[in-house]
C-alpha distance (Angstrom), angle and dihedral (degrees) to the residues before:
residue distance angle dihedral
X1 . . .
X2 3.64 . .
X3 4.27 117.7 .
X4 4.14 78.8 -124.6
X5 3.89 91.9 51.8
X6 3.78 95.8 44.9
X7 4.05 88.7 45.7
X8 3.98 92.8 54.1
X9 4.16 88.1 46.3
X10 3.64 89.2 58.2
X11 3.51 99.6 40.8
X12 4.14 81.8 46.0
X13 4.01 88.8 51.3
X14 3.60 91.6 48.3
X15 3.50 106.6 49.9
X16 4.16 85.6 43.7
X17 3.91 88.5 51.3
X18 3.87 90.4 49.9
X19 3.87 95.3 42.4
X20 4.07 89.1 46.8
X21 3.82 85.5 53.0
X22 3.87 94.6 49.8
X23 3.27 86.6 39.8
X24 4.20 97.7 63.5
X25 3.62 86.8 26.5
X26 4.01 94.2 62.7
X27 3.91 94.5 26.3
X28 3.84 127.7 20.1
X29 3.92 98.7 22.4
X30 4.12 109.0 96.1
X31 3.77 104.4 169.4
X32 3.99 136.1 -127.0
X33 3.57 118.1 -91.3
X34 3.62 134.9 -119.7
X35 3.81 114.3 -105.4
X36 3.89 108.3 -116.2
X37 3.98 98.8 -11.0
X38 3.96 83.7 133.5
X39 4.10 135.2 23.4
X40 3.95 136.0 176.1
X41 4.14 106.8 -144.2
X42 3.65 86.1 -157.1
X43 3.43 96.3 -176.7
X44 3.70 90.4 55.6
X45 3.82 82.5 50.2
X46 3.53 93.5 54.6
X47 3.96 96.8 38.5
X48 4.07 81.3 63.8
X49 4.25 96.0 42.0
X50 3.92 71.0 64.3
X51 3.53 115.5 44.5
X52 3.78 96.1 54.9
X53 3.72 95.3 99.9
X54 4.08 119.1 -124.2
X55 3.76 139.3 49.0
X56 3.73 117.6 -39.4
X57 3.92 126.4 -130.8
X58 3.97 108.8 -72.1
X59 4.42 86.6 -163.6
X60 3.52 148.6 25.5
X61 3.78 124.9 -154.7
X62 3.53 137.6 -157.9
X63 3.95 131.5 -145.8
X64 3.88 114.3 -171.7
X65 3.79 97.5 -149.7
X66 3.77 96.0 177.3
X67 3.88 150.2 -62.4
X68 3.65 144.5 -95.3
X69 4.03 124.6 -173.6
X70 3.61 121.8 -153.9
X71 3.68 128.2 172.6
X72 3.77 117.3 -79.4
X73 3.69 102.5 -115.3
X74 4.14 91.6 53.2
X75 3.99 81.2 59.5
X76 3.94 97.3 47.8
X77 4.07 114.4 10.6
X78 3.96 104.9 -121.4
X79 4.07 97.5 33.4
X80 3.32 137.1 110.2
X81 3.72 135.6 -53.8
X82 3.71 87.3 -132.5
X83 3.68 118.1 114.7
X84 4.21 121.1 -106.0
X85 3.73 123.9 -163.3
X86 3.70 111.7 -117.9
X87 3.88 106.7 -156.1
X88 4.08 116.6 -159.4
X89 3.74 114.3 -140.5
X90 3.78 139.0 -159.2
X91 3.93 125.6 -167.6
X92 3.39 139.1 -137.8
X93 4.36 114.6 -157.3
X94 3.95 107.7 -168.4
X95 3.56 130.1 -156.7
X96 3.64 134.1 177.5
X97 4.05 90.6 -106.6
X98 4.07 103.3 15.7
X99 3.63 150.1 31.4
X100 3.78 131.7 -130.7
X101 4.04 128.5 -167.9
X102 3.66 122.4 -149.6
X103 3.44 107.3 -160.0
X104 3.86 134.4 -15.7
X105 3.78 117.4 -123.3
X106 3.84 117.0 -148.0
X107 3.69 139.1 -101.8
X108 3.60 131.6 -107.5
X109 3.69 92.9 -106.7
X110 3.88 95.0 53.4
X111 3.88 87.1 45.8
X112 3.72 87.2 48.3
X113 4.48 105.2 164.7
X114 3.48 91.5 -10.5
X115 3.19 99.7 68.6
X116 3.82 112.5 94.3
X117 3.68 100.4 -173.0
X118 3.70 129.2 3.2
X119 3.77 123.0 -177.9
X120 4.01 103.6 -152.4
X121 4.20 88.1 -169.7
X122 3.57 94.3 56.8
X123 3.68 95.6 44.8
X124 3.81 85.8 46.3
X125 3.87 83.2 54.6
X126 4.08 95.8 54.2
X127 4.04 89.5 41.7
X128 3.76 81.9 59.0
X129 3.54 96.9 45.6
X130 3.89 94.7 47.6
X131 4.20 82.8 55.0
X132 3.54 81.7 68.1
X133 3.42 110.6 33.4
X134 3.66 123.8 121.6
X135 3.88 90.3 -156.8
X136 3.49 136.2 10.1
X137 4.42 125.4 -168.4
X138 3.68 123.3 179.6
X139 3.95 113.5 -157.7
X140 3.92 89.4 -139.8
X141 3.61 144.3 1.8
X142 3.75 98.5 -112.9
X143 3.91 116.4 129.2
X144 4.00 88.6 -106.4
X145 3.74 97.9 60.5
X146 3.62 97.1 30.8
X147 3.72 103.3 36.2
X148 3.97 101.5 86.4
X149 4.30 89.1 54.3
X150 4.29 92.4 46.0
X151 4.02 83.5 43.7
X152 4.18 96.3 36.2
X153 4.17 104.2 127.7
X154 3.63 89.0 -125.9
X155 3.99 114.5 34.7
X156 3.45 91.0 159.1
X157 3.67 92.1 70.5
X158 3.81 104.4 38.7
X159 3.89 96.1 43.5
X160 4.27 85.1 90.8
X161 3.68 83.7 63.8
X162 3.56 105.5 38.4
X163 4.10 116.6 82.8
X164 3.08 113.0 -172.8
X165 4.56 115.2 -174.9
X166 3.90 111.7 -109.8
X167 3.79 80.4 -117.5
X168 4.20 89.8 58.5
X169 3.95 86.0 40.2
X170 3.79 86.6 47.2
X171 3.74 99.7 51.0
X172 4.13 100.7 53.8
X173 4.49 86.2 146.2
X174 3.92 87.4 65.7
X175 3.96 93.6 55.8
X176 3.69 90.4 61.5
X177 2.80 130.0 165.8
X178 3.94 86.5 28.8
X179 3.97 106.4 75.3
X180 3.83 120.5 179.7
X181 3.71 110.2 -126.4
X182 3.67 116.4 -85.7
X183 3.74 108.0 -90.1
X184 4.17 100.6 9.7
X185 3.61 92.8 113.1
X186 3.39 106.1 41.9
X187 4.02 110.8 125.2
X188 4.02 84.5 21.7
X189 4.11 111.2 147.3
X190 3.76 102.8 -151.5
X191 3.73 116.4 -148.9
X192 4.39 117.5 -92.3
X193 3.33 110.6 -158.1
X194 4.11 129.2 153.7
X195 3.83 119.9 -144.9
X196 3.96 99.9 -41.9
X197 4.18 130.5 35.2
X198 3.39 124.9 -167.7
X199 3.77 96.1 -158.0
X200 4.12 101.5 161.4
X201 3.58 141.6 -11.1
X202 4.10 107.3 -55.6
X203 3.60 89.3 -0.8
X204 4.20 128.7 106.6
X205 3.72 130.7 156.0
X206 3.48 119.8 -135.2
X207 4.25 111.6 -150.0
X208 3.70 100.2 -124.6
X209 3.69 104.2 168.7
X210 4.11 117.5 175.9
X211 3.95 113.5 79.1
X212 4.24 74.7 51.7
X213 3.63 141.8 -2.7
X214 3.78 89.3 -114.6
X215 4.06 97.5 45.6
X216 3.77 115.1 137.4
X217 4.08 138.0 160.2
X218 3.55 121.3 -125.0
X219 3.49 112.2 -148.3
X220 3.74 116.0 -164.2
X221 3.54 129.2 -172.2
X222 3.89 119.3 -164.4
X223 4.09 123.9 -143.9
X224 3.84 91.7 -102.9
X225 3.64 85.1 64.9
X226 3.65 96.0 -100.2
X227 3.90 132.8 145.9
X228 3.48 140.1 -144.7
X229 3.78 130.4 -179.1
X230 3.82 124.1 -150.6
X231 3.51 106.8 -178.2
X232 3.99 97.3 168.5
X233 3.52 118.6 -144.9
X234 3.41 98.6 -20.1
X235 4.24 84.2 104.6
X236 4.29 109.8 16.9
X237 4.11 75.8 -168.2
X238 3.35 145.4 29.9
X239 3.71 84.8 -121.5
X240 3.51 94.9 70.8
X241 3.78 93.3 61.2
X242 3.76 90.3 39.1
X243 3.66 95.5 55.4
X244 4.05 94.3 25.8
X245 3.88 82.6 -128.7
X246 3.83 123.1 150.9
X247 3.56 124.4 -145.7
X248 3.91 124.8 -85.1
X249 3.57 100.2 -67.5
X250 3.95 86.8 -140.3
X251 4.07 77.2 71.2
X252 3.65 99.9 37.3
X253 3.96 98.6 44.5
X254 3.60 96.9 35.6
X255 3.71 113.0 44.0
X256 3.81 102.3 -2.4
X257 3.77 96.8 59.0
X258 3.71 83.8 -150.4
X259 3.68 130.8 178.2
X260 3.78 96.7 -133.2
X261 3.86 101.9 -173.4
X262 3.61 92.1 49.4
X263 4.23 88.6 48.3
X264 3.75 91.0 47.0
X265 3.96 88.2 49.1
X266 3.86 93.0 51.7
X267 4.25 90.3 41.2
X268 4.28 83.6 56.3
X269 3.82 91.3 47.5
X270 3.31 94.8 46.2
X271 3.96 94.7 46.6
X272 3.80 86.4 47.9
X273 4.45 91.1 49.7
X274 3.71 86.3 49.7
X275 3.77 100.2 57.6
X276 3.86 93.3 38.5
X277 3.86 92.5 45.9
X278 3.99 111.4 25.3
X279 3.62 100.4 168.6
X280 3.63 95.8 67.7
X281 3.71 112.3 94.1
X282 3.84 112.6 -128.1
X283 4.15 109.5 -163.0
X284 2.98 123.9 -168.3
X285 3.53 141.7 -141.6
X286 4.14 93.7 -96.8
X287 3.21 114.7 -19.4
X288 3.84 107.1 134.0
X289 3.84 100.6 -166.3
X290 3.68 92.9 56.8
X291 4.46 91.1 47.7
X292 4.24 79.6 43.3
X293 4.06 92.1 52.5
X294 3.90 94.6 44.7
X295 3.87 86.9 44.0
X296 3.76 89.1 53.0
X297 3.70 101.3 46.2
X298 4.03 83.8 43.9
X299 3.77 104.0 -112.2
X300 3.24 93.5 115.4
X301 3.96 118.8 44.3
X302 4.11 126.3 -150.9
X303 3.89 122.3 -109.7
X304 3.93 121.2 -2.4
X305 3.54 125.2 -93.7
């Protein structure tokens, strides 16, 4: 072998060692992690569901908004090239007296070419529904959760309702590109809470910061005594929490601005809730079998009232 073909080999072996490195680096690798960085006292969570006096919610409804699709392996680091649908997701909370809206969807014009599907009658249902809401949460400040409240046709009159975290308020740059009007919140008090919120009857958030600043579960328990779990985009799929796998970090370093340890923690507590209490329903961010399940064993009802 010639000292010119051995050269380009080596340079050839090089560059594919370095490329295969980048390559699990930025796409397969997910991460181990840290022992106890983050807990849910769910019996502290429940104690509160219960302390907030009055009836709790007897339903909760579900509004498909629309869908994305991204590959596989930007959903769970390590999987497939092959695209997954991402569906976005409003909800309805209903009480005897009141309504409450967990978060908001988006419109077709935020969504804009990304959007693979957007169903204008259901979003036209949940703009509705916020109208009459007595309280509306979003579980992050991303434009998909926050999008239908920046882009509601009167903001004027659902701001009352709508409580956004000081870390949400905080943290306008990771809505984009949904912007609240110049001027709308001015005078707004954001809500302060620690670890745990109380903020209805059979409802707490749970401060979950990492895929944002503003990230929190909603945990809602129903009047039969049931419970259900919305912990945002802390998981986009079940998977994640089944595997305790993050995200491609090309997705999470590079556009998500994510705090990956803190995600990973969450992912590992949440794995660990699930196998020591089963019955309560973990959702997702969007992940459409587990909102199709829930529908089908009837804890979660179609369209909002």
């Amino acid at each position: 072998m010639s000292k010119w073909m051995r050269r380009s080999l080596i340079g050839l072996a090089v560059i594919a060692v370095i490329g295969g490195g980048a390559y699990y680096w930025l796409f397969v690798q997910s991460g181990t992690p840290q022992q106890g960085a983050f807990s849910i006292d769910i019996g502290e969570v429940r104690r509160l569901a219960n302390a907030e006096p009055g009836p709790k919610p007897a339903d909760v409804r579900v509004e498909h908004i629309g869908s994305f699709s991204f590959p596989g392996i930007a959903v769970v680091a390590g999987d497939s090239w092959k695209p997954v649908d991402m569906p976005v997701y409003s909800y309805q909370i209903v009480y005897p007296d009141r309504t409450a809206i967990i978060d908001t969807a988006l419109d077709d014009k935020l969504g804009g070419d990304r959007f693979g599907s957007f169903d204008k009658d259901a979003y036209g249902r949940m703009q509705k529904a916020m109208a009459a809401a007595k309280l509306i949460v979003i579980t992050h400040e991303h434009v998909d959760h926050i999008g239908g409240i920046v882009e509601a046709p009167d903001l004027k009159a659902i701001l009352p309702a709508v409580r956004l975290t000081k870390e949400q308020f905080d943290h306008p740059e990771r809505s984009v590109p949904a912007a609240f009007p110049k001027g709308a919140l001015d005078g707004y008090q954001p809500l302060v809470y620690d670890k745990y919120d109380a903020i209805a009857p059979g409802m707490v958030l749970i401060k979950s910061p990492g895929h944002s600043p503003g990230s929190q579960m909603i945990y809602v328990q129903k009047a039969d005594g049931s419970e259900i779990l919305f912990i945002g985009d802390v998981a986009w799929h079940f998977r994640n929490i089944d595997l305790v796998r993050e995200r491609a970090r090309a997705v999470t370093q590079y556009f998500l601005k994510e705090d990956r340890a803190a995600v990973l923690a969450e992912l590992q507590e949440l794995a660990r809730l699930h196998e020591a209490e089963p019955k309560i329903a973990i959702v997702p961010g969007h992940d459409g079998e587990v909102v199709a399940g829930l529908e089908k064993a009837g804890a979660l009802e179609s369209g909002f009232k």
